[in-house]
Structure formats: structure tokens, C-alpha cells
N, C-alpha and C positions, 0 to 999 in steps of 0.2 A: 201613374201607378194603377194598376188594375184593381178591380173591387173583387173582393175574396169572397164565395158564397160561404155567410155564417154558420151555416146550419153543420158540416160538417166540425170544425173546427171547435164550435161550444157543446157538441158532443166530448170531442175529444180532452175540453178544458174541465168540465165537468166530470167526467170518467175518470181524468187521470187526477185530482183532488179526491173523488171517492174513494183512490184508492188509499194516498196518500193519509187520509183522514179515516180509515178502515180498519186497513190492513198494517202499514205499518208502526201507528205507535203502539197497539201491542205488544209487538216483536220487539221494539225497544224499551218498551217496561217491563218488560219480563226477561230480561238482562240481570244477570247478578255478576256482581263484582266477587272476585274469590280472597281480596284479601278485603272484609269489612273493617271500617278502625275501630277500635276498641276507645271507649272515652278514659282519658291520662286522668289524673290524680290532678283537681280544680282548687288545691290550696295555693297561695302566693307564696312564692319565695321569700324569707324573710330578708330583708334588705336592711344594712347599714349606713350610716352615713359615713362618707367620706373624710378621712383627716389630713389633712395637705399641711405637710410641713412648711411653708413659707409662710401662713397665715397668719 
């Protein structure tokens, strides 16, 4: 297998991380979702106990 000159390629590994690492997670935090959820009503349900007729 042939020896690849590095020098171009960790250009290229570097560059495309910069951009990665730059450019776009801005563009992806600055994303809004158009339905946000609203927070529900945090009481419990009030719960019975069960009566089982065979008991």
C-alpha cells in the first residue's frame, strides 16, 4: 500500500473540523421548533384502590 503525503490531507482533516466545529452548530442552535410544549398541570391523579369482588 502506498504512503500518502500527510501534509495535504491533515490540511484537509483540520479544515473540514473547523468548519464543522464553526460553522455549523450555530445554524443548528438557532433552530426553533414552532410548536414549543407548554408545561401540563404536575398534580397526581388521585388514585383508588381497587375492590375485587372475589376477595
Amino acid at each position: 500500500m502506498p504512503q500518502l503525503n500527510p501534509a495535504p490531507w491533515f490540511f484537509i482533516l483540520v479544515f473540514s473540523w473547523l468548519v464543522f466545529l464553526t460553522i455549523i452548530p450555530p445554524k443548528i442552535l438557532a433552530h426553533t421548533f414552532p410548536n414549543d410544549p407548554t408545561p401540563q398541570n404536575t398534580e397526581k391523579p388521585k388514585t383508588e384502590n381497587w375492590i375485587w369482588p372475589w376477595h
